[in-house]
N, CA, C and O atoms as a CHARMM CRD file, in Angstrom:
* protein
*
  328
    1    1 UNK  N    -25.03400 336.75700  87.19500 PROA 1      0.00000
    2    1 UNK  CA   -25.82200 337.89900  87.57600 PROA 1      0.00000
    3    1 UNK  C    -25.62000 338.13900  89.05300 PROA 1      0.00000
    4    1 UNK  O    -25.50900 337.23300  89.88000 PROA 1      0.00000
    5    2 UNK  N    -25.57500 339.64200  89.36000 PROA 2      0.00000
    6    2 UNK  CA   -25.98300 339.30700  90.77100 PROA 2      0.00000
    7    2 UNK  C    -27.40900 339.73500  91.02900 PROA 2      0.00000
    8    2 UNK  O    -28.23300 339.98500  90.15000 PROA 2      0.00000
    9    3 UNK  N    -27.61900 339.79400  92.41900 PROA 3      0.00000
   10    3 UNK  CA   -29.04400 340.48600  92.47000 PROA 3      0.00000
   11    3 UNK  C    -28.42200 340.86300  93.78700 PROA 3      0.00000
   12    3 UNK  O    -27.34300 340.67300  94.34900 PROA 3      0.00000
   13    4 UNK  N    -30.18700 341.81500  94.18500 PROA 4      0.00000
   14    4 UNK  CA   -29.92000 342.68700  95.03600 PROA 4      0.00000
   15    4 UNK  C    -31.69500 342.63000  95.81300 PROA 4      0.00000
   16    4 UNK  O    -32.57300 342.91900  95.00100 PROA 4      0.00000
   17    5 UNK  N    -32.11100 342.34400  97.01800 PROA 5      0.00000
   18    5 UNK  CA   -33.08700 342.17300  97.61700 PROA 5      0.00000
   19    5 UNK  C    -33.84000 343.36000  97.56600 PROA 5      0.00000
   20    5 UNK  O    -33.25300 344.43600  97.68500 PROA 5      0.00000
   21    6 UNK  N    -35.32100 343.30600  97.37300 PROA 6      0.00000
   22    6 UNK  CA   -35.88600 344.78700  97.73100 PROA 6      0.00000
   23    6 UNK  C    -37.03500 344.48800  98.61300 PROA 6      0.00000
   24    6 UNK  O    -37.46700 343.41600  99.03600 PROA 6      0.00000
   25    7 UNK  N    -37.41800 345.70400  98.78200 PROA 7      0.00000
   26    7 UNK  CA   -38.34500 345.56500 100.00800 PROA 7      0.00000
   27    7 UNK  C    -39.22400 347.16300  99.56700 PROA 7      0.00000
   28    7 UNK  O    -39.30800 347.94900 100.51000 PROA 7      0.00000
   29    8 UNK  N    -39.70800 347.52700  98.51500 PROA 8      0.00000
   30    8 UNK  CA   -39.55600 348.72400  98.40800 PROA 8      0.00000
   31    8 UNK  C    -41.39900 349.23300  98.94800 PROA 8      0.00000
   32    8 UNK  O    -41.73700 350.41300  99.03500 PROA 8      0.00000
   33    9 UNK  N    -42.04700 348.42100  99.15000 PROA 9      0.00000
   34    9 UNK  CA   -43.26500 348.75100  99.45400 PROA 9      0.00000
   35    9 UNK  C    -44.05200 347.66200 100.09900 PROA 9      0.00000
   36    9 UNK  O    -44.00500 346.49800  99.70200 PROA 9      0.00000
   37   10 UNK  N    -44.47400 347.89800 100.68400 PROA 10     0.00000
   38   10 UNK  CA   -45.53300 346.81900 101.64100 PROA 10     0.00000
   39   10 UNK  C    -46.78700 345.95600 100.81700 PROA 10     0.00000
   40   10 UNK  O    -47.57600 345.09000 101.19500 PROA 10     0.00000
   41   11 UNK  N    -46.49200 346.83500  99.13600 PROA 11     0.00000
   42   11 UNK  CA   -47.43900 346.26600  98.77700 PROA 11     0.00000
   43   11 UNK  C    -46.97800 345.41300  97.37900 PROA 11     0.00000
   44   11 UNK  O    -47.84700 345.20800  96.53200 PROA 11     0.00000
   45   12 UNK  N    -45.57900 344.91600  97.15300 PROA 12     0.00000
   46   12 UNK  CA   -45.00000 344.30400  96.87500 PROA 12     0.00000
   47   12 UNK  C    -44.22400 343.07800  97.28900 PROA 12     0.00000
   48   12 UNK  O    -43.34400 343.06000  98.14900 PROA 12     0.00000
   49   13 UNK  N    -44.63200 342.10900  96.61200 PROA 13     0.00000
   50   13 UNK  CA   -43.48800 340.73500  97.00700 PROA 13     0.00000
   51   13 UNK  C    -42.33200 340.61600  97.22900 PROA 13     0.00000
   52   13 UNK  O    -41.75600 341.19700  96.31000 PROA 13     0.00000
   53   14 UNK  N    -41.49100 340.13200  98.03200 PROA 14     0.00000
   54   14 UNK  CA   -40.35200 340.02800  97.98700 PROA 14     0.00000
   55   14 UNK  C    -39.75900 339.85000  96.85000 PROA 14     0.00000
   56   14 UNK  O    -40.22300 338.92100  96.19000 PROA 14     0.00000
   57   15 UNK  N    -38.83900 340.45400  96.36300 PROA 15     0.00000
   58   15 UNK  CA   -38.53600 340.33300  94.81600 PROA 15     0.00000
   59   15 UNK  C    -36.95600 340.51900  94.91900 PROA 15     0.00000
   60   15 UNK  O    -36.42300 340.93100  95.94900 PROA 15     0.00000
   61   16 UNK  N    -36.15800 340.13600  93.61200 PROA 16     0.00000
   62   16 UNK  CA   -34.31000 340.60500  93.61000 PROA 16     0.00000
   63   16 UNK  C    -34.73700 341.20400  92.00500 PROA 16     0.00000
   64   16 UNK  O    -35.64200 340.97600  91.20100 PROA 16     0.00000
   65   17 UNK  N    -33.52300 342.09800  92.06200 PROA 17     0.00000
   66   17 UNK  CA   -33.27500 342.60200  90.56800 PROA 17     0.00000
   67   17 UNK  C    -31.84100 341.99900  90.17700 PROA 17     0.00000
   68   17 UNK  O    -30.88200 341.82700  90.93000 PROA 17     0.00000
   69   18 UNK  N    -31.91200 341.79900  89.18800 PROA 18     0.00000
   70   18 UNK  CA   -31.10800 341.47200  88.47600 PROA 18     0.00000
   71   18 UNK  C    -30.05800 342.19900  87.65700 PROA 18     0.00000
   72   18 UNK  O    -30.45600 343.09000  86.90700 PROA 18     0.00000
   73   19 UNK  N    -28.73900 341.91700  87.71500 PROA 19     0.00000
   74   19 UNK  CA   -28.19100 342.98900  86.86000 PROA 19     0.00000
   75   19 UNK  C    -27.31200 342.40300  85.93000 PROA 19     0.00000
   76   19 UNK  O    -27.33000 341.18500  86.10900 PROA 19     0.00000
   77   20 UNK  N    -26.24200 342.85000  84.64700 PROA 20     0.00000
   78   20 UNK  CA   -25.92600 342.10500  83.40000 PROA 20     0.00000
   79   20 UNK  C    -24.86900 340.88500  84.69300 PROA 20     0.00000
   80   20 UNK  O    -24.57400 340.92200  85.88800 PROA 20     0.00000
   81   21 UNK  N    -24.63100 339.94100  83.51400 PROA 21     0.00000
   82   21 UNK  CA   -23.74300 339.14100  84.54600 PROA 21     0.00000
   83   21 UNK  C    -22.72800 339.18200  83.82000 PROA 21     0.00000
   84   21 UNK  O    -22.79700 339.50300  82.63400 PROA 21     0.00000
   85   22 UNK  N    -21.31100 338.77000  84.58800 PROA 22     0.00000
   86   22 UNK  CA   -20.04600 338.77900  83.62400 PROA 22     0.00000
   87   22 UNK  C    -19.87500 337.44500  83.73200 PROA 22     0.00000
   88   22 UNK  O    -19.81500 336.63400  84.65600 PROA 22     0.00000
   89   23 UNK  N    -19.74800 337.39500  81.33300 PROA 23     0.00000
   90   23 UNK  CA   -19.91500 336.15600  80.54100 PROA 23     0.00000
   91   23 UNK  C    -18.75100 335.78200  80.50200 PROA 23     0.00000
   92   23 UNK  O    -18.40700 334.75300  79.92000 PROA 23     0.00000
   93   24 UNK  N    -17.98900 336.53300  81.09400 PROA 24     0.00000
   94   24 UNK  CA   -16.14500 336.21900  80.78800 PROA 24     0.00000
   95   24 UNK  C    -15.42200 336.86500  81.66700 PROA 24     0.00000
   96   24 UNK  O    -16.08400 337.56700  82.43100 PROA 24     0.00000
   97   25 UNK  N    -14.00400 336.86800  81.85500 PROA 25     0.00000
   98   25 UNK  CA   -13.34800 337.64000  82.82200 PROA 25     0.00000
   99   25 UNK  C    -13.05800 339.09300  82.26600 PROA 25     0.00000
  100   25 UNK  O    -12.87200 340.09300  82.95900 PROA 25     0.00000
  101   26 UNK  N    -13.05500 339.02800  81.01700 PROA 26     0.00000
  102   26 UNK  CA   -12.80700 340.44900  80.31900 PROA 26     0.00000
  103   26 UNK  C    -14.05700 341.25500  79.95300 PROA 26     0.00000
  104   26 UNK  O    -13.74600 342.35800  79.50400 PROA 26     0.00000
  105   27 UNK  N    -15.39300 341.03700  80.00900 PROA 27     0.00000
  106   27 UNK  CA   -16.48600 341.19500  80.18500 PROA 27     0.00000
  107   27 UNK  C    -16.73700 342.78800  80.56100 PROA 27     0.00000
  108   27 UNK  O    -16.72600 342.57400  81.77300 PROA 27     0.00000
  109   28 UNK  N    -16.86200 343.60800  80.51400 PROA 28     0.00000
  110   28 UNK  CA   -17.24500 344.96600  80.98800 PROA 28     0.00000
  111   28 UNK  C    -18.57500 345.45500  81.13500 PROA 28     0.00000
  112   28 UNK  O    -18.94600 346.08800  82.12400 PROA 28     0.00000
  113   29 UNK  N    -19.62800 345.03700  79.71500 PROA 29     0.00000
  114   29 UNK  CA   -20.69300 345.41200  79.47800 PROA 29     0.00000
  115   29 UNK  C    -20.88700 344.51200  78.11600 PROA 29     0.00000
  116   29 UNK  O    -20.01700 344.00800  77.40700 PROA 29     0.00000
  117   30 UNK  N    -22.37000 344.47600  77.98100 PROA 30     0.00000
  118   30 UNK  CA   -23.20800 344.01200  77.54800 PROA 30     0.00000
  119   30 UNK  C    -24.43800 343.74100  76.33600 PROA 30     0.00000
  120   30 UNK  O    -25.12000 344.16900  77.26700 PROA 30     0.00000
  121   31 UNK  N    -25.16600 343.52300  75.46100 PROA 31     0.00000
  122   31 UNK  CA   -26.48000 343.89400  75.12100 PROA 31     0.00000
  123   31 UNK  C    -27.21700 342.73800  75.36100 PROA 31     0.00000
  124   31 UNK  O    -26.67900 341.63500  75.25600 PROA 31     0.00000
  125   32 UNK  N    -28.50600 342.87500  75.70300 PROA 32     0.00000
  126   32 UNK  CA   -29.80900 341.83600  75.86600 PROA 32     0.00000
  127   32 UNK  C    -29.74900 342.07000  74.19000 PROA 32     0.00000
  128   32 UNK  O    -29.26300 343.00600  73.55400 PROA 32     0.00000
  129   33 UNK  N    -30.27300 341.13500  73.84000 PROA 33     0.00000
  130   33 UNK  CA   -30.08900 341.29200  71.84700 PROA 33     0.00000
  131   33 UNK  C    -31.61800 340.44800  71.85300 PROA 33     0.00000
  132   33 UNK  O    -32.39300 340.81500  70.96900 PROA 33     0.00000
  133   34 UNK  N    -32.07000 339.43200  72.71200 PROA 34     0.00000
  134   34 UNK  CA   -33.60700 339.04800  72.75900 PROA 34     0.00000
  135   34 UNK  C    -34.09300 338.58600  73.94200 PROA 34     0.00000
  136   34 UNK  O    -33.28900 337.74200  74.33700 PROA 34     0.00000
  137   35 UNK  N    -34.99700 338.70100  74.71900 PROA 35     0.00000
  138   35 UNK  CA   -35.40900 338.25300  75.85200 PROA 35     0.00000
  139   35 UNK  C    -36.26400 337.08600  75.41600 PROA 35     0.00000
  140   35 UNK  O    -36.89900 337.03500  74.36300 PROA 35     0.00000
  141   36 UNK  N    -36.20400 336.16500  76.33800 PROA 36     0.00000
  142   36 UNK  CA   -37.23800 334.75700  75.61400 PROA 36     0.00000
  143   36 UNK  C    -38.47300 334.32800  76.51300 PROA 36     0.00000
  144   36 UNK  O    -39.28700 333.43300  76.28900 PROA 36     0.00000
  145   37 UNK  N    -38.39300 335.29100  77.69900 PROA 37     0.00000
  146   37 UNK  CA   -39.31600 334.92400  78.65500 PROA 37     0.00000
  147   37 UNK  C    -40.35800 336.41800  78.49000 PROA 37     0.00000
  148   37 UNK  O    -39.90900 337.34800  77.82000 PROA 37     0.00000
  149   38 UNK  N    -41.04100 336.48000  78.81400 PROA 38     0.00000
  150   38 UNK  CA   -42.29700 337.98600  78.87500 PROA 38     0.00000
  151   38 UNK  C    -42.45500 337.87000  80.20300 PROA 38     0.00000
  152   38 UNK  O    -42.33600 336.88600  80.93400 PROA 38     0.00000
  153   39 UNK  N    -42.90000 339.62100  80.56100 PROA 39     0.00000
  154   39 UNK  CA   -43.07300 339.75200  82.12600 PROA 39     0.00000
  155   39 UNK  C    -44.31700 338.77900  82.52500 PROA 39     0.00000
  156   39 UNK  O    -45.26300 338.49800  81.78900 PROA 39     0.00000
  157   40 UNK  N    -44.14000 338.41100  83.61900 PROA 40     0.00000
  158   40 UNK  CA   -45.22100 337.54100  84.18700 PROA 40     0.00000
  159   40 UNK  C    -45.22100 335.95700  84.15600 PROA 40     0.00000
  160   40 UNK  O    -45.90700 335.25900  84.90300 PROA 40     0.00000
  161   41 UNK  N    -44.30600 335.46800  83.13200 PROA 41     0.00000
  162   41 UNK  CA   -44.09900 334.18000  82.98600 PROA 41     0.00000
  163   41 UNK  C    -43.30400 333.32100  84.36400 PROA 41     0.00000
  164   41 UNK  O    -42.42200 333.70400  85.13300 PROA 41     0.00000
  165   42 UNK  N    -43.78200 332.48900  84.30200 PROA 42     0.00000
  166   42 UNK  CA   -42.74700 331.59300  85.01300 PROA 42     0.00000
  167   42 UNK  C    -41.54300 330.84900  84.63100 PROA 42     0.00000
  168   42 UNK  O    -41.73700 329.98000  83.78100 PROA 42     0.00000
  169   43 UNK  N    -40.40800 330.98100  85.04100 PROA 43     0.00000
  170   43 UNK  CA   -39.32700 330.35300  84.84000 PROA 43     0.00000
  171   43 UNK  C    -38.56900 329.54000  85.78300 PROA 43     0.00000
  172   43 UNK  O    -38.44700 329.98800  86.92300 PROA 43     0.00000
  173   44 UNK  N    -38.10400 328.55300  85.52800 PROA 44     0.00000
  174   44 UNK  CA   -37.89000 327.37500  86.15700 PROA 44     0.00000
  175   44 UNK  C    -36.35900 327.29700  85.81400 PROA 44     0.00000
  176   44 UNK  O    -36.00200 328.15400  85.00500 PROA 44     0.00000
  177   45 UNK  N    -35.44800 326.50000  86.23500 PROA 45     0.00000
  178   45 UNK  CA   -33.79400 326.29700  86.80500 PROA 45     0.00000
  179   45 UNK  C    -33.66300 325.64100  85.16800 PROA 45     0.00000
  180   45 UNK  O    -34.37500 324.73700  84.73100 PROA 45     0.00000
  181   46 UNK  N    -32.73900 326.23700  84.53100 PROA 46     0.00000
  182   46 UNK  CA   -32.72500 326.09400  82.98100 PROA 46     0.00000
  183   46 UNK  C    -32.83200 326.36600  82.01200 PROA 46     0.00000
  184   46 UNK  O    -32.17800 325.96500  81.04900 PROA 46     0.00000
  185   47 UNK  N    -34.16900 327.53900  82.05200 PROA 47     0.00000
  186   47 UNK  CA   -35.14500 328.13200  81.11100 PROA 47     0.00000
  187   47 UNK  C    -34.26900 329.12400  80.76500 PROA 47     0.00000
  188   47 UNK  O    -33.72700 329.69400  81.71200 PROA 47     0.00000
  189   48 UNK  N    -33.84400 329.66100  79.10400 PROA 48     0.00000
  190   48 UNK  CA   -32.86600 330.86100  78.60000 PROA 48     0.00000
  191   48 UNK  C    -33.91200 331.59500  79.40800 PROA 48     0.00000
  192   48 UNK  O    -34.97100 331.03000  79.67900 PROA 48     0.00000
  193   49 UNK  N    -33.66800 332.80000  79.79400 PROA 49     0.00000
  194   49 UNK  CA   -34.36200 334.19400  79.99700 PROA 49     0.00000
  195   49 UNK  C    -33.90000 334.93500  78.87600 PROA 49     0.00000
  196   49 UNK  O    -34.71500 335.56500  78.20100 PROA 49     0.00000
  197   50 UNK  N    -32.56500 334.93500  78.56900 PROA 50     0.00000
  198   50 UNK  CA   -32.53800 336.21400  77.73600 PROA 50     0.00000
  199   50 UNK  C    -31.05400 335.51000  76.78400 PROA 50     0.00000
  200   50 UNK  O    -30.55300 334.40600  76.99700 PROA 50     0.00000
  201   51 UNK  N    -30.66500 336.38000  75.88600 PROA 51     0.00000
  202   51 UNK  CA   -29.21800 336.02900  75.25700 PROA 51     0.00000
  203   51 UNK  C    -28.62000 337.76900  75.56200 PROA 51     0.00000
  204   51 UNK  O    -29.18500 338.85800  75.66000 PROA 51     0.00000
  205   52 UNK  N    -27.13900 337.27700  75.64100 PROA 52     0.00000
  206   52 UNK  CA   -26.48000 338.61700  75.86300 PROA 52     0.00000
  207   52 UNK  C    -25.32400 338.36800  75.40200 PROA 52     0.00000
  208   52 UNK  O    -24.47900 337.49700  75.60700 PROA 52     0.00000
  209   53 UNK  N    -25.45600 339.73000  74.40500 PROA 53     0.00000
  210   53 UNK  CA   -24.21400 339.54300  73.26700 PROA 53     0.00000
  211   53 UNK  C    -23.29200 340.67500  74.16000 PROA 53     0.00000
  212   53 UNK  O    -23.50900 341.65700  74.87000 PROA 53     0.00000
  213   54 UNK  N    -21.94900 339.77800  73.58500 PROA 54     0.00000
  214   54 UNK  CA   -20.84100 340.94600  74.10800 PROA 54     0.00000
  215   54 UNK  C    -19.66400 340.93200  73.10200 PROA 54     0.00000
  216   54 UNK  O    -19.94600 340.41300  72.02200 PROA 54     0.00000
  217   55 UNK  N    -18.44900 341.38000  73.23500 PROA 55     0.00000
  218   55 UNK  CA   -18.20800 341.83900  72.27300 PROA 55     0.00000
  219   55 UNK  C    -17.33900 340.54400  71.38300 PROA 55     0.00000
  220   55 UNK  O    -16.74500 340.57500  70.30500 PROA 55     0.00000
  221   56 UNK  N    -17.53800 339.61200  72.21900 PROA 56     0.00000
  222   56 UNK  CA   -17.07300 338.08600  71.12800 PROA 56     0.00000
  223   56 UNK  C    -17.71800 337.29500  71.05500 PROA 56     0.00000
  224   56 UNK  O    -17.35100 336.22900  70.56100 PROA 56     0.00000
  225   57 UNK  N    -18.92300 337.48800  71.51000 PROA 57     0.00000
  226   57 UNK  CA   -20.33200 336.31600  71.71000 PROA 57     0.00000
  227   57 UNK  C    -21.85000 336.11100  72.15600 PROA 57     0.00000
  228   57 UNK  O    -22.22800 336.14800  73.32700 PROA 57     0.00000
  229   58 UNK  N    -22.39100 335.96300  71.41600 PROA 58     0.00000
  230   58 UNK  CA   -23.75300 335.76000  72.01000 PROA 58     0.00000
  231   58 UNK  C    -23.81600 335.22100  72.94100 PROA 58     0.00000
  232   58 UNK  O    -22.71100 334.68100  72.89000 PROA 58     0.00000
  233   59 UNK  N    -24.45000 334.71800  74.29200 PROA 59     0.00000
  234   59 UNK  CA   -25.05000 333.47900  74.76900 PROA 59     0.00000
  235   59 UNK  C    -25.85400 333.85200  75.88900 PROA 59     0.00000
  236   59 UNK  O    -25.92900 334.85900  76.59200 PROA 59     0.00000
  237   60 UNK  N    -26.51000 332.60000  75.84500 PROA 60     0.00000
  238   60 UNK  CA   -28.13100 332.05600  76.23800 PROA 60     0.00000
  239   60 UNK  C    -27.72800 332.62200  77.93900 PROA 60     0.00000
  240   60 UNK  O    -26.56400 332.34800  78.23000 PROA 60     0.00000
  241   61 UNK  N    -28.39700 333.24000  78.89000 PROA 61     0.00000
  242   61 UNK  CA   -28.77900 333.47200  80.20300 PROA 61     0.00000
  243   61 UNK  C    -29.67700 332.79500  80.78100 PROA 61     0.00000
  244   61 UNK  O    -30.79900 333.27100  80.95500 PROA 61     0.00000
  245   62 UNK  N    -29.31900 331.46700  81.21400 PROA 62     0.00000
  246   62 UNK  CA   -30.18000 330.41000  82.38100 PROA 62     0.00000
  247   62 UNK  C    -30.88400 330.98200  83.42000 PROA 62     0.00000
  248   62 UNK  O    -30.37100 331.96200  83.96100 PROA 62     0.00000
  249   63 UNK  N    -31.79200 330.64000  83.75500 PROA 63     0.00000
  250   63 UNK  CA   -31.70900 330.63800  85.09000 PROA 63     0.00000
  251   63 UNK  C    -31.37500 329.96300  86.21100 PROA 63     0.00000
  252   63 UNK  O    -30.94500 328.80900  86.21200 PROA 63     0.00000
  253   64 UNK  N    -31.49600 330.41300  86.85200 PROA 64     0.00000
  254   64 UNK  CA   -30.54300 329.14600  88.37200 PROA 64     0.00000
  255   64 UNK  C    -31.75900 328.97900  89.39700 PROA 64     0.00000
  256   64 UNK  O    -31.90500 328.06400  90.20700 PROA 64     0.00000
  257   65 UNK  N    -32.46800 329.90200  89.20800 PROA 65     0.00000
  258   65 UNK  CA   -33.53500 329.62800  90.20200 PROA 65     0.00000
  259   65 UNK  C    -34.87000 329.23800  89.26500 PROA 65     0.00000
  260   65 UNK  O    -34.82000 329.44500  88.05200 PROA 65     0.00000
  261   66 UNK  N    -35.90700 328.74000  89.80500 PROA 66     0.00000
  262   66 UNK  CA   -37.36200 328.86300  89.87300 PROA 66     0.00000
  263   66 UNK  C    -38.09100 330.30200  90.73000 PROA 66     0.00000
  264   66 UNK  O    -37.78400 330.79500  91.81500 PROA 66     0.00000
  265   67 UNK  N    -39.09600 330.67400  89.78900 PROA 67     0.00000
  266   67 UNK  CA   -39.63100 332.15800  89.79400 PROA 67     0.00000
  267   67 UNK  C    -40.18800 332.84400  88.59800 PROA 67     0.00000
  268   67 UNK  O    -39.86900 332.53600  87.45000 PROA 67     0.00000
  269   68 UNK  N    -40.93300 333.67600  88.86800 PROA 68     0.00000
  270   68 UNK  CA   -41.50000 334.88100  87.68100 PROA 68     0.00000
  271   68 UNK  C    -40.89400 335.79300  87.44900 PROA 68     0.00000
  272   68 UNK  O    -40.27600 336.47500  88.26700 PROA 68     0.00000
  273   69 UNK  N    -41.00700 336.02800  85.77100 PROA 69     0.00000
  274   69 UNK  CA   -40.18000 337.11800  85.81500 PROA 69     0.00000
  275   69 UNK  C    -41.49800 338.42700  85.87100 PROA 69     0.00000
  276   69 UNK  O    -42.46600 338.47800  85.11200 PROA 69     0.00000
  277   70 UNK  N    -41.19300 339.33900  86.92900 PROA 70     0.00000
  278   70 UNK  CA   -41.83900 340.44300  87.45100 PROA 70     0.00000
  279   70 UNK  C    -41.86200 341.69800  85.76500 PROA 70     0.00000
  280   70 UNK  O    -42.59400 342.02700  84.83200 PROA 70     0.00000
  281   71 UNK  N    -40.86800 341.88400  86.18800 PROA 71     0.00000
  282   71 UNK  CA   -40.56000 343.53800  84.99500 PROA 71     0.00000
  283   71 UNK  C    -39.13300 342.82900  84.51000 PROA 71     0.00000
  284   71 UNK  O    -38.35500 342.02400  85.02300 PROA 71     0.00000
  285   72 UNK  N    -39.22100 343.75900  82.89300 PROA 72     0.00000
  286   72 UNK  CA   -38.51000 343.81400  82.27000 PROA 72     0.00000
  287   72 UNK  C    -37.77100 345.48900  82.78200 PROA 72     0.00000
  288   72 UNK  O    -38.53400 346.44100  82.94700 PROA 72     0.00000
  289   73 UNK  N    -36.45900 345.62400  82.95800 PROA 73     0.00000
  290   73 UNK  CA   -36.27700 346.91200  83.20000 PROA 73     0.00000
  291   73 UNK  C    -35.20100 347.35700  82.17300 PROA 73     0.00000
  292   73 UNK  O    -34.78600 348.51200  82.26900 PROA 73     0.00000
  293   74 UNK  N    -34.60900 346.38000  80.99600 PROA 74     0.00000
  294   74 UNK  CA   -33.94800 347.25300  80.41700 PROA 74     0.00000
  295   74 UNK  C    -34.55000 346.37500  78.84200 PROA 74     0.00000
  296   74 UNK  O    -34.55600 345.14400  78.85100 PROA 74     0.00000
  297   75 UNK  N    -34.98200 347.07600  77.68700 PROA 75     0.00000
  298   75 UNK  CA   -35.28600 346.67100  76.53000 PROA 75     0.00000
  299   75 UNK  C    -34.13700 346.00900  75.90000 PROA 75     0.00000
  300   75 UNK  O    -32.92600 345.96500  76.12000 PROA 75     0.00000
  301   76 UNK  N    -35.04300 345.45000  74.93400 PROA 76     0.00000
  302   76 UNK  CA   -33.77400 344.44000  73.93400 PROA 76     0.00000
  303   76 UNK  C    -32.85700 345.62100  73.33200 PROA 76     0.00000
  304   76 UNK  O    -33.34300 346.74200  73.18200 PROA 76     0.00000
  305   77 UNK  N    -31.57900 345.35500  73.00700 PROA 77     0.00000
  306   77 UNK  CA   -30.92300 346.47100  72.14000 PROA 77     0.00000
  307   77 UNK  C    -30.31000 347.86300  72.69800 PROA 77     0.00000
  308   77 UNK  O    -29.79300 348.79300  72.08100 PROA 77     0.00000
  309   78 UNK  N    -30.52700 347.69800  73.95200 PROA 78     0.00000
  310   78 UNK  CA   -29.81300 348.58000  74.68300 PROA 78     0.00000
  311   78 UNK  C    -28.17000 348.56400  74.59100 PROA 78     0.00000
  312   78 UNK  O    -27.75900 347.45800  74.94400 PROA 78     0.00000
  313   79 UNK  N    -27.31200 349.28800  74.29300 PROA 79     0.00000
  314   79 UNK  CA   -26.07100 348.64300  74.31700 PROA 79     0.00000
  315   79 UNK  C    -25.86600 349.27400  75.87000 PROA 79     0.00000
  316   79 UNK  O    -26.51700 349.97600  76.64400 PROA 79     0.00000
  317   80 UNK  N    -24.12500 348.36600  75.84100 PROA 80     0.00000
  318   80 UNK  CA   -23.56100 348.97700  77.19400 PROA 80     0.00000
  319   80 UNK  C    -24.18300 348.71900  78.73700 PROA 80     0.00000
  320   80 UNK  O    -23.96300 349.43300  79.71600 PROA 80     0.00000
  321   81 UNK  N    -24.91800 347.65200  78.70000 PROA 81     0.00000
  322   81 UNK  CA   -25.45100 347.90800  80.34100 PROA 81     0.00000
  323   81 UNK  C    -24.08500 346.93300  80.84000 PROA 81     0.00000
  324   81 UNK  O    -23.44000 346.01200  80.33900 PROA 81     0.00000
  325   82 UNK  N    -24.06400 347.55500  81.87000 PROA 82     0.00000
  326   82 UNK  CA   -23.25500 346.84600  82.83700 PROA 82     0.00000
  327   82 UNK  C    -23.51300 346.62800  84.36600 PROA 82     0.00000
  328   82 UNK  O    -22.70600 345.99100  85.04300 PROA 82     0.00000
């Protein structure tokens, strides 16, 4: 994944967004097919967040950090995010 720092209001936490990550070198785009965490939870260095199918495979999305997940910004079943 990468992320990207925001700062978008004074009345928000420092927060990163997240965007699809590339599962392979041939990788283009994406689907979230189930998220395993709900907004607000805490997640810890390990925990699946989500699975993301592509076009030869499911698999599990770790996390690398410790943190909450804030918002969900794209639903399960979306195809194509990239």
């Amino acid at each position: 994944w990468t992320t990207q720092m925001r700062y978008m209001s004074s009345d928000l936490p420092e927060h990163e967004v997240m965007t699809m990550p590339a599962l392979s070198p041939t990788m283009e785009a994406g689907t979230i097919s189930s998220w395993n965490k709900q907004e607000g939870e805490s997640i810890s260095v390990g925990d699946v967040i989500c699975q993301v199918e592509t076009d030869k495979a499911t698999v599990d999305f770790e996390a690398q950090d410790d943190g909450i997940l804030a918002k969900i910004l794209v639903s399960e079943g979306t195809p194509d995010i990239k």
